[in-house]
N, C-alpha and C positions, 0 to 999 in steps of 0.2 A: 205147905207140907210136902216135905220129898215123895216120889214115886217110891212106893216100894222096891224093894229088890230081891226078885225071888232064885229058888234054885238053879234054873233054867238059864236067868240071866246072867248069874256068876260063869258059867259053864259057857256062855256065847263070852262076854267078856277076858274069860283066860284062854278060851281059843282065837281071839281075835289077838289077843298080846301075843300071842303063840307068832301067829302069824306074821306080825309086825316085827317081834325079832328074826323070824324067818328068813324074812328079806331082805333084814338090817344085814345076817351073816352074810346073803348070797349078796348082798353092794361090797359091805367091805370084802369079802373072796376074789368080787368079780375086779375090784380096786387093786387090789394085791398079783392077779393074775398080769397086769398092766404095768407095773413097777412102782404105781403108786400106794399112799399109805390114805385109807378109805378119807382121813383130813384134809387130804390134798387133792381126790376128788371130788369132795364137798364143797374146798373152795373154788375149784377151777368149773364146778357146776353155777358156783356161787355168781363167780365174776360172767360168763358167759348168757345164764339167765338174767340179770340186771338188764336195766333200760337201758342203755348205753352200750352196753357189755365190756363194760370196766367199770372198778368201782376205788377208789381212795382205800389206803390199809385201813382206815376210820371205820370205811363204813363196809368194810369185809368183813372186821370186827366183829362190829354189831348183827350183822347178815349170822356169824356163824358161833354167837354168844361168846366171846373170846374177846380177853383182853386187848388193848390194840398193839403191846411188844409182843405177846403171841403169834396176834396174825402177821407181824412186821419178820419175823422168825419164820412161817409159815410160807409168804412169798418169796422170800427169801431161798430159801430152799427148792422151793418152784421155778426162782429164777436159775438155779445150779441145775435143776434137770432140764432146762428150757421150755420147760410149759409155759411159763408167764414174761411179758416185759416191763418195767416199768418207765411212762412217760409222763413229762411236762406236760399241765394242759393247759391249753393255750391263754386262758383267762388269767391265770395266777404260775408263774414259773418256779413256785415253792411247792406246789401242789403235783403230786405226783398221781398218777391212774393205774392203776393195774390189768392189763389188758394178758389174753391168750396169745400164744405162741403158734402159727400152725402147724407146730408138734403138738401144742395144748391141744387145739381142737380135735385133732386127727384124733389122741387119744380119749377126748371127751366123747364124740363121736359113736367108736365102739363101744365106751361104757354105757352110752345113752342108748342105744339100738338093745344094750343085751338086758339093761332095765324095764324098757317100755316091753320090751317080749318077755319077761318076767312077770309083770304087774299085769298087762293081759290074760296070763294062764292065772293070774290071782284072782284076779277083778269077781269072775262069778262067785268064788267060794269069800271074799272078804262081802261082796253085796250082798249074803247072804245072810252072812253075819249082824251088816247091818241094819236089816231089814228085821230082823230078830228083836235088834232092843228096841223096836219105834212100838 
C-alpha cells in the first residue's frame, strides 16, 4: 500500500521541482553566457564525464536520450565551434570517438566551477527538502 501523501508533502515536492528547474535556468543561462546552447554543454559534460572521456555518437546518444542523427548533428556542430574532435580508435578504424577540444575543456571548465558554486549555495535548502519527504 502506498504512503500516504499529505499536504505538507505536496508543498516540499513543488518546492523541490521549483528548485530543480531553478537551476536547470541558471545551467542553461550560465550555457548561453559561454556561446554555447545548454545541449551542447550537456554533451561536452557528457563526453568529458565518460570513463575514457570520449564516447562513440552511439553512445553520446544514448548518454543524452537522443537519437543517434541527432547527436551526429550535435557533434557536428561542436566540431564548427571547436569544442570537440573526432578520432579513429585505434581497435576499429570505422569507429570514430568524440573526444574535447582544449577550447572544449577550457570552456567546460568555467561551466563546471560556476555549477559546483551553484549547487553548494543549493545543497543546504534542496537537503532540506529531502529530508522532509523521508
Amino acid at each position: 500500500m502506498p504512503d500516504r501523501i499529505d499536504r505538507e508533502d505536496l508543498r516540499t515536492l513543488a518546492s523541490f521541482r521549483r528548485e530543480l528547474r531553478s537551476f536547470l535556468s541558471f545551467s542553461e543561462g550560465a550555457a548561453l553566457s559561454q556561446g554555447l546552447a545548454p545541449q551542447q554543454h550537456q554533451a561536452i559534460l557528457a563526453i568529458a564525464g565518460s570513463e575514457h572521456q570520449a564516447l562513440t555518437v552511439g553512445e553520446l546518444a544514448e548518454t543524452l536520450l537522443l537519437r543517434p542523427h541527432s547527436a551526429s548533428g550535435l557533434v557536428t556542430r561542436l566540431e564548427k565551434l571547436g569544442m570537440v574532435e573526432r578520432r579513429e580508435t585505434a581497435s576499429d578504424g570505422r569507429q570514430r570517438l568524440v573526444r574535447l577540444t582544449n577550447e572544449g575543456a577550457a570552456k567546460l571548465a568555467a561551466l563546471s566551477s560556476a555549477h559546483r558554486a551553484e549547487l553548494r549555495r543549493l545543497r543546504p535548502m534542496l537537503t532540506r527538502l529531502l529530508e522532509a519527504l523521508e
